[in-house]
C-alpha positions in Angstrom: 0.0 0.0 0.0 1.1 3.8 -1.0 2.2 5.6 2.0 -1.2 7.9 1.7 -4.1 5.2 1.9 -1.9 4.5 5.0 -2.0 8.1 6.3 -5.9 7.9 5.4 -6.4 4.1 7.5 -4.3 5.2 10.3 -6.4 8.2 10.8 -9.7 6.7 10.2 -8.9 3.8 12.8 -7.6 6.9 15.5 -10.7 9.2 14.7 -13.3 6.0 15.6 -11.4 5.2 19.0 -13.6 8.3 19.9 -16.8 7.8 17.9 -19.1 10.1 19.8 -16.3 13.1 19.9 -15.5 12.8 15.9 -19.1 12.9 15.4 -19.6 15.8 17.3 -16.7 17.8 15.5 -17.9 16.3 12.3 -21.4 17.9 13.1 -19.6 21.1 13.6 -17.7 21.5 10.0 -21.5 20.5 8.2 -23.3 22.7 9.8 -20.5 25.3 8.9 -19.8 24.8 5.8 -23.4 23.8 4.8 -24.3 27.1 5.9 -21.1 28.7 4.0 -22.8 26.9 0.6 -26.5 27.9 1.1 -25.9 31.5 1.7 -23.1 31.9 -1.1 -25.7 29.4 -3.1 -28.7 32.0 -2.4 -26.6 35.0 -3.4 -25.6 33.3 -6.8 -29.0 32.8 -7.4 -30.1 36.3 -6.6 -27.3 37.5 -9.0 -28.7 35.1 -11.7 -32.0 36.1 -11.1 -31.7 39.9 -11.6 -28.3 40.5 -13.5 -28.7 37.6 -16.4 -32.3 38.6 -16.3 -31.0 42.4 -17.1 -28.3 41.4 -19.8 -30.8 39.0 -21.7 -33.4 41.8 -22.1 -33.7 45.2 -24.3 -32.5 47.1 -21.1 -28.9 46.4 -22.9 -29.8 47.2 -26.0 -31.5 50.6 -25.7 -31.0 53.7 -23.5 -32.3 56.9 -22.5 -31.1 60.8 -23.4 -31.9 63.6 -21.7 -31.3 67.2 -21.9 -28.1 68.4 -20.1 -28.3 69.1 -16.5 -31.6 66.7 -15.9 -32.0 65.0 -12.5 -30.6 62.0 -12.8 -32.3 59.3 -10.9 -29.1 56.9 -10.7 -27.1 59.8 -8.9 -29.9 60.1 -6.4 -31.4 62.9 -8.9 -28.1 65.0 -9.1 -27.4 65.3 -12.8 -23.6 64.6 -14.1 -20.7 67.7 -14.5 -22.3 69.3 -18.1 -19.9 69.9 -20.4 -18.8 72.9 -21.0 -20.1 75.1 -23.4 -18.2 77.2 -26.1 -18.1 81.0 -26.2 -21.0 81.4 -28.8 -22.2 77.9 -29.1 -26.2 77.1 -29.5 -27.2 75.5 -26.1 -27.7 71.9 -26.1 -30.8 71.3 -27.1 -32.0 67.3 -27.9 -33.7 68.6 -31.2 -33.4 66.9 -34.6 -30.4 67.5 -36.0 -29.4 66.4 -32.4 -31.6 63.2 -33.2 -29.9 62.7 -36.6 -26.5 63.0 -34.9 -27.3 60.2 -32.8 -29.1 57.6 -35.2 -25.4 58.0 -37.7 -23.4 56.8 -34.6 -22.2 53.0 -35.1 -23.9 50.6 -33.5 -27.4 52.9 -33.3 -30.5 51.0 -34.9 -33.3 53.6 -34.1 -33.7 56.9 -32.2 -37.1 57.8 -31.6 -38.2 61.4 -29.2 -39.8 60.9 -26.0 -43.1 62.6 -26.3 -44.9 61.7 -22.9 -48.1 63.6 -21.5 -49.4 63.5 -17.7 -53.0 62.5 -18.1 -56.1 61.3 -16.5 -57.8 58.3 -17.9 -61.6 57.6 -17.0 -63.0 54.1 -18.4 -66.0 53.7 -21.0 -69.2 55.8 -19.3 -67.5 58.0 -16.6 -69.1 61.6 -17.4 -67.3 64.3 -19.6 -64.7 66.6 -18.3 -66.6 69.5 -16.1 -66.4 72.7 -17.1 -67.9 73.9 -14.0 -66.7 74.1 -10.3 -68.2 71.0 -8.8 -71.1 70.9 -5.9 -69.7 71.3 -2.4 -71.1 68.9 0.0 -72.9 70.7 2.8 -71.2 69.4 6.0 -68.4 69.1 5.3 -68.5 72.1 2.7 -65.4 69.4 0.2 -66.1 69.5 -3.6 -67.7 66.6 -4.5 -67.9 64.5 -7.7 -70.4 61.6 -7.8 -71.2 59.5 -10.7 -74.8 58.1 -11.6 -74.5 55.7 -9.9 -73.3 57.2 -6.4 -69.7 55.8 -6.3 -67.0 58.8 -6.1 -65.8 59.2 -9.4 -62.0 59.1 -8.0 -62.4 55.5 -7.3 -62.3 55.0 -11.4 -60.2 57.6 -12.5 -56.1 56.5 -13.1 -53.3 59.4 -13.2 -50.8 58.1 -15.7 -48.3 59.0 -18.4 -49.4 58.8 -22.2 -46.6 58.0 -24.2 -46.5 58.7 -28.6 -45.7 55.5 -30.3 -44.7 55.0 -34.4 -47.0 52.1 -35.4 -43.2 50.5 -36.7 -42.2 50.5 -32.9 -40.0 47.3 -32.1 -43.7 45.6 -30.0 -43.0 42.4 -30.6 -38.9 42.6 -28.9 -37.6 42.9 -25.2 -38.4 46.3 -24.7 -42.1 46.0 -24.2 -45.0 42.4 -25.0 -48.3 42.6 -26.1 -50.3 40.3 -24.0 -54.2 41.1 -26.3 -55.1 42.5 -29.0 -52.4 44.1 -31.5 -50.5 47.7 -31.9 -52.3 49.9 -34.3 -51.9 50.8 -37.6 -49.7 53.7 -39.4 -51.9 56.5 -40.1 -54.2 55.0 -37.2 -55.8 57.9 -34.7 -57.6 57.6 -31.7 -56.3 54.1 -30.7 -54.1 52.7 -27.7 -52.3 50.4 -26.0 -52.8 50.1 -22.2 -50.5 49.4 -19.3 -51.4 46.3 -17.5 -50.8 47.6 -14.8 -54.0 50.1 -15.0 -56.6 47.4 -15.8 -57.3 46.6 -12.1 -58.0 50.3 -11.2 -59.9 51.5 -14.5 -62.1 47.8 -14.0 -61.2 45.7 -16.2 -61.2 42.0 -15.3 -57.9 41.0 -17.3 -56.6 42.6 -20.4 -58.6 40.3 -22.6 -61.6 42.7 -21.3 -60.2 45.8 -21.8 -59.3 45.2 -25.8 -62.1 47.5 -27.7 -63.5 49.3 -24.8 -63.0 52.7 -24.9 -61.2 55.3 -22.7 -61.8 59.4 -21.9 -58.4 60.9 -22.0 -58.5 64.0 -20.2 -55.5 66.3 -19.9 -55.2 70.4 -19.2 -52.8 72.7 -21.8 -52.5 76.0 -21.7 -55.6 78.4 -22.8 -56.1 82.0 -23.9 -58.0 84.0 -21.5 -61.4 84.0 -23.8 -61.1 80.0 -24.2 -64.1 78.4 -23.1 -63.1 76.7 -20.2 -60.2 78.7 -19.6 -58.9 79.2 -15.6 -55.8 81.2 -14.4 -53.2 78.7 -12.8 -52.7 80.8 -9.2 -49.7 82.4 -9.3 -48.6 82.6 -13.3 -49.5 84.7 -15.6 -51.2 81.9 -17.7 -54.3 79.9 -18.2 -55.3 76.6 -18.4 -57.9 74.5 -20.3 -58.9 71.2 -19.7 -59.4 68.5 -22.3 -60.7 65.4 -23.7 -60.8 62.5 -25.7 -61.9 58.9 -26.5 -59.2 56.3 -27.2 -60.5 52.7 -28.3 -58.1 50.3 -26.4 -56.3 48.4 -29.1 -54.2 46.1 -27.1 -53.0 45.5 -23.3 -48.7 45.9 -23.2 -46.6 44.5 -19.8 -43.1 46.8 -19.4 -40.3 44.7 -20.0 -36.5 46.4 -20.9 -37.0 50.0 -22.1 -36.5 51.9 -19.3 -38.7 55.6 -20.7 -41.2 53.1 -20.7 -41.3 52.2 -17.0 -44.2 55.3 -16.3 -46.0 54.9 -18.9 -49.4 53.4 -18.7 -51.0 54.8 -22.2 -49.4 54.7 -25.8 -51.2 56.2 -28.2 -50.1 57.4 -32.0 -46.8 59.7 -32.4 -49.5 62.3 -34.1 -51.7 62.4 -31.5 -49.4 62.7 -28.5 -47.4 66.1 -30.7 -51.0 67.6 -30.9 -51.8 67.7 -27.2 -50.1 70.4 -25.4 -50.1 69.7 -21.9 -49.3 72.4 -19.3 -46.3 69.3 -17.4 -42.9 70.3 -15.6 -41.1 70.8 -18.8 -43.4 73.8 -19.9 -43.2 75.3 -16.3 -39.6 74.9 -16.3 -39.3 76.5 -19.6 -41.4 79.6 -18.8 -39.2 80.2 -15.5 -36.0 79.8 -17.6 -37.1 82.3 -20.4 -37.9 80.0 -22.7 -34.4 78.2 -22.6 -34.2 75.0 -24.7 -37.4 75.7 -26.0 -38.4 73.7 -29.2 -36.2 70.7 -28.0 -37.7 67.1 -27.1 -37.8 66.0 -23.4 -35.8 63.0 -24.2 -34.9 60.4 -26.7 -34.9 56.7 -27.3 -32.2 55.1 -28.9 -32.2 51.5 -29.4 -28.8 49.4 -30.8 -28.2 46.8 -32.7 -27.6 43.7 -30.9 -23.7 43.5 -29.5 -23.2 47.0 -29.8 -21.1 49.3 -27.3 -23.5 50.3 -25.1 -21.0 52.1 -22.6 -19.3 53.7 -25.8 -21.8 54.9 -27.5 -23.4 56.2 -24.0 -19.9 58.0 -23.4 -20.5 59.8 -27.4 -23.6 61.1 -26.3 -22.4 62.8 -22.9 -19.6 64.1 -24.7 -22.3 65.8 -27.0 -23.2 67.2 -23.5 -26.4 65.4 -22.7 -27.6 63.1 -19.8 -27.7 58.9 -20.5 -29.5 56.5 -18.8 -29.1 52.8 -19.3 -29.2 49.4 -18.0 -25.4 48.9 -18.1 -25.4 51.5 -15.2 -28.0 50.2 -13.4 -26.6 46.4 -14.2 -23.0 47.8 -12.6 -24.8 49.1 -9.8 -26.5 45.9 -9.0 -23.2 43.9 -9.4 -21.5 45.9 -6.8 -24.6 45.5 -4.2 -24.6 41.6 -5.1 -21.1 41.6 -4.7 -21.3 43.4 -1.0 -24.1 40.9 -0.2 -21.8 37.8 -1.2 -19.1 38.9 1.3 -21.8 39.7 4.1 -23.3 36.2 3.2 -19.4 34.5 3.1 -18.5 36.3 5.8 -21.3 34.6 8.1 -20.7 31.2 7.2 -16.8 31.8 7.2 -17.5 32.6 11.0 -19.4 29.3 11.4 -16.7 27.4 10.1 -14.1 29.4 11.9 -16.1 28.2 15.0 -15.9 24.8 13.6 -12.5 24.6 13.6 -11.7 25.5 17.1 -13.5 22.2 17.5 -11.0 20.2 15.1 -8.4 22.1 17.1 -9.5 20.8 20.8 -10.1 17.2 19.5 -6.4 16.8 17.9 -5.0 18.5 21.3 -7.2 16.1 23.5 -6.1 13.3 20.9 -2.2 14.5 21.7 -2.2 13.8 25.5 -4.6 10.8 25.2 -2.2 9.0 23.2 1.5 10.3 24.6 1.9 6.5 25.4 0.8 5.5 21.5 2.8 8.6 19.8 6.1 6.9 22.6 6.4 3.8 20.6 6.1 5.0 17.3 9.3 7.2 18.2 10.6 4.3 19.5 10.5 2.2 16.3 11.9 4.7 14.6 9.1 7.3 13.9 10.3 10.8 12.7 8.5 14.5 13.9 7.0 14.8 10.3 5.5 11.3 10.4 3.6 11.7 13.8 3.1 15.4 11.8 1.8 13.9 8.6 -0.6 11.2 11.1 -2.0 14.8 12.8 -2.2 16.4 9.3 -4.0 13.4 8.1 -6.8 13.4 11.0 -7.3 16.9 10.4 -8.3 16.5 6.8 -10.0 13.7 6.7 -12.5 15.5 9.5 -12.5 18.5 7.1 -13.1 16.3 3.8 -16.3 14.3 5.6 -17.6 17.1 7.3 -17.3 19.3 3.7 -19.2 16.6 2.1 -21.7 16.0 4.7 -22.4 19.9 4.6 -22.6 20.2 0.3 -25.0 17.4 0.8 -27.0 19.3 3.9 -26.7 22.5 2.4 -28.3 21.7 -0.9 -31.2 20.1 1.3 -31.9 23.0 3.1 -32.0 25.0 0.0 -34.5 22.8 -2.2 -36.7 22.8 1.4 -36.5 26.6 1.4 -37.8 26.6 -2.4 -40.6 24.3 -1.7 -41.6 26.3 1.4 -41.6 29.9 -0.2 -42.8 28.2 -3.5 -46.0 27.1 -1.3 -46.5 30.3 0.5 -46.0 32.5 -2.5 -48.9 29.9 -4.3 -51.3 30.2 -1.4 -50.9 34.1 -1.7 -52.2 33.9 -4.8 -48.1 34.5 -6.3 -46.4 32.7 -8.7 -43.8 30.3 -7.9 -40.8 31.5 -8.1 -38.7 28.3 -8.4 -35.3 27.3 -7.2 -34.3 30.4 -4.2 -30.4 29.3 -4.7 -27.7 28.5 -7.7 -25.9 25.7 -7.2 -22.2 25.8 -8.7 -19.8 23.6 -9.2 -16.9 26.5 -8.0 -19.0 27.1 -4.8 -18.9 23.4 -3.9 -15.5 23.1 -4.8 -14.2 26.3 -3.1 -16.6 25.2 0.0 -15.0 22.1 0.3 -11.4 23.1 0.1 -12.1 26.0 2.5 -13.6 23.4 4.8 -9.9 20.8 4.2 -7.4 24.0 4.6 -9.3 25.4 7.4 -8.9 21.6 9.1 -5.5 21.5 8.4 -4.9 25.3 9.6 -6.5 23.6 13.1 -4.2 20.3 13.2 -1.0 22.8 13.6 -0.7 23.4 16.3 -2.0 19.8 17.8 0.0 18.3 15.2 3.4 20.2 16.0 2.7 19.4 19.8 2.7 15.7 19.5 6.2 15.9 16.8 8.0 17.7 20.0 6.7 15.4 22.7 9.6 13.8 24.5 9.8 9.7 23.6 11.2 8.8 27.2 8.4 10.9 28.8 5.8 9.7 26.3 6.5 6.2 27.4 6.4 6.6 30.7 2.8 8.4 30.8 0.0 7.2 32.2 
């Protein structure tokens, strides 16, 4: 026999002199190192989940440009350092030669301008818009605004964002899907897609319902004094109208990876968006600035052809002095937060099996002095210090290799319980199952298991170094 299956006998035959203390440190490493692999499992699986999520869908292949100095929501709202501008230069305005600049960059597929409007939507039935102040109740002397049938009209109405849409929009990619009916047709007024995420609230049972009803679109732009229906806005020197259509719902859409769509809960033709002029923040913050970077688009759209630069083409377009937003920042951000979370999640289970170890440490030490007489006569017969070293050594690992094994095997139990458990939970909430809670890898198990032998053998040292120095006269003479 090879002098390592003899290492590996000798120590199994010393570890089951002790059966009940082996098994207890043995219980120690699993539980360690089977927490180690679930928590560095469930963080693997959270990265999988949102990261590989991200980089499979349109967020990667599209991004967002606004005008220079906008609030930029990944920098907490602060917008980035502008560029500067030129003695004499036009100010940056996102316009359309600013839009044709864009689409002739490589790797750019389409650029389309954000035209979005804040709106009210009231389903099929609600009454017209009011031109009116409404009645005051008489206790409590609150407007009030009752429909037919005695229900508060608030209850139906939905504050949301209309968006304009080309009818050649990519609908049936990753940036948004079309769960019923269809987009509409070029040339096509007076249609629109809405937001899944309004049906509940405007009554609809499921978006299969809502294809073909109809919508009132109300919205308030500003008025000439004379306008019928015209009111001054307290404190400006203008006046508002407010205003209304019907919109035949065309199709239901769920947001997926453009991210100027995430507030939009209405899209309607390109045309019809342009001829409403809505009274929203950019208006107000064009009349306090003078009019500055008037005529320009709130933002644009621009979408890339698949394995494009995002980052470079996003670095282009800030060096044309405008603000980006992507997924690649967003993705980047999320890395470094999963990344934190991994060494949180390591860091506990490194502490378990730190804790663990101290174990292996006092059963090799209590080992040393039970077996003075034992460790005698092998220096007797002619045993050197690095073969009762090598025997320590060997006990040490072999605790570490079982209990490593024992706590992949534990580990990945807990973690299919924990699946099953939430899975049922989420189900009985009405939820969807959201499958396997953890990733299993084959570098996690690996680098669990070796942490698990190297820590073990880190903890024979000293026991191990103890029993090489021991004294063979004294050893035999022990008791």
């Amino acid at each position: 026999m090879s002098l390592p299956v003899e290492l590996v006998r000798g120590a199994a035959r010393s570890l089951l002199q002790t059966p009940l203390r082996t098994i207890l440190t043995l219980a120690g490493i699993t539980i360690g190192i089977a927490a180690l692999f679930s928590l560095l499992s469930i963080a693997e699986g959270i990265r999988k989940r949102i990261v590989d999520e991200w980089l499979t869908s349109g967020l990667m292949t599209s991004l967002y440009v606004m005008p220079p100095g906008a609030p930029n929501p990944m920098r907490g709202g602060r917008p980035r350092a502008m560029t500067a501008q030129k003695h004499g230069e036009a100010p940056h305005t996102l316009d359309d030669a600013t839009l044709a600049t864009i689409t002739k960059m490589n790797g750019v597929r389409r650029v389309w301008p954000v035209i979005s409007r804040p709106v009210t939507l009231l389903p099929e039935g609600d009454p017209a818009p009011q031109t009116k102040p409404p009645p005051h109740d008489e206790k409590s002397g609150k407007a009030t605004d009752h429909r037919a049938d005695g229900t508060d009209e608030s209850e139906r109405v939905q504050f949301t964002t209309l968006r304009g849409m080309e009818a050649d929009y990519y609908w049936n990619e990753d940036y948004l899907k079309v769960v019923a009916g269809k987009p509409w047709a070029a040339g096509t007024s007076r249609e629109a897609l809405l937001a899944s995420d309004n049906l509940k609230s405007l009554g609809f049972k499921d978006a299969a319902a809502a294809v073909g009803k109809s919508l009132t679109v109300r919205w308030r732009e500003p008025a000439a004094p004379e306008d019928p229906g015209a009111q001054a806005v307290p404190g400006l020197p203008i006046y508002v109208a407010e205003r209304s259509a019907p919109y035949r719902i065309a199709g239901v859409f769920e947001k997926r990876g453009a991210l100027s769509l995430r507030n939009a809960g209405l899209l309607v033709p390109m045309a019809d968006a342009t001829a409403m002029k809505t009274l929203d923040a950019d208006r107000l913050r064009a009349l306090f600035e003078g009019n500055a970077g008037a005529g320009g688009y709130p933002g644009l759209d621009v979408y890339l052809t698949a394995g494009a630069d995002l980052e470079g083409i996003e670095t282009k377009i800030r060096d044309l002095g405008f603000e980006t937003l992507s997924g690649a920042e967003i993705v980047s951000r999320i890395r470094r937060s999963i990344l934190i979370l991994q060494a949180v999640l390591g860091g506990l289970g490194a502490i378990a099996i730190a804790v663990a170890t101290l174990g292996i440490a006092n059963t090799l030490l209590t080992a040393v002095y039970e077996r003075m007489r034992e460790i005698g006569v092998m220096k007797a017969v002619g045993a050197r210090r690095r073969d009762i070293r090598r025997q320590f050594f060997a006990e040490a690992g072999l605790i570490g290799l079982i209990g490593g094994v024992c706590g992949l095997i534990c580990g990945f139990v807990v973690d299919q319980g924990l699946g099953l458990v939430i899975g049922h939970i989420s189900r009985r909430q009405g939820g969807d199952d959201p499958g396997a809670i953890a990733y299993h890898t084959p570098g996690i198990a690996l680098g669990c298991l070796a942490f698990s032998v190297v820590l073990s053998l880190l903890a024979g040292t000293f026991p191990a170094a103890r029993a090489a120095r021991l004294d063979p006269i004294a050893t035999l003479r022990h008791e």
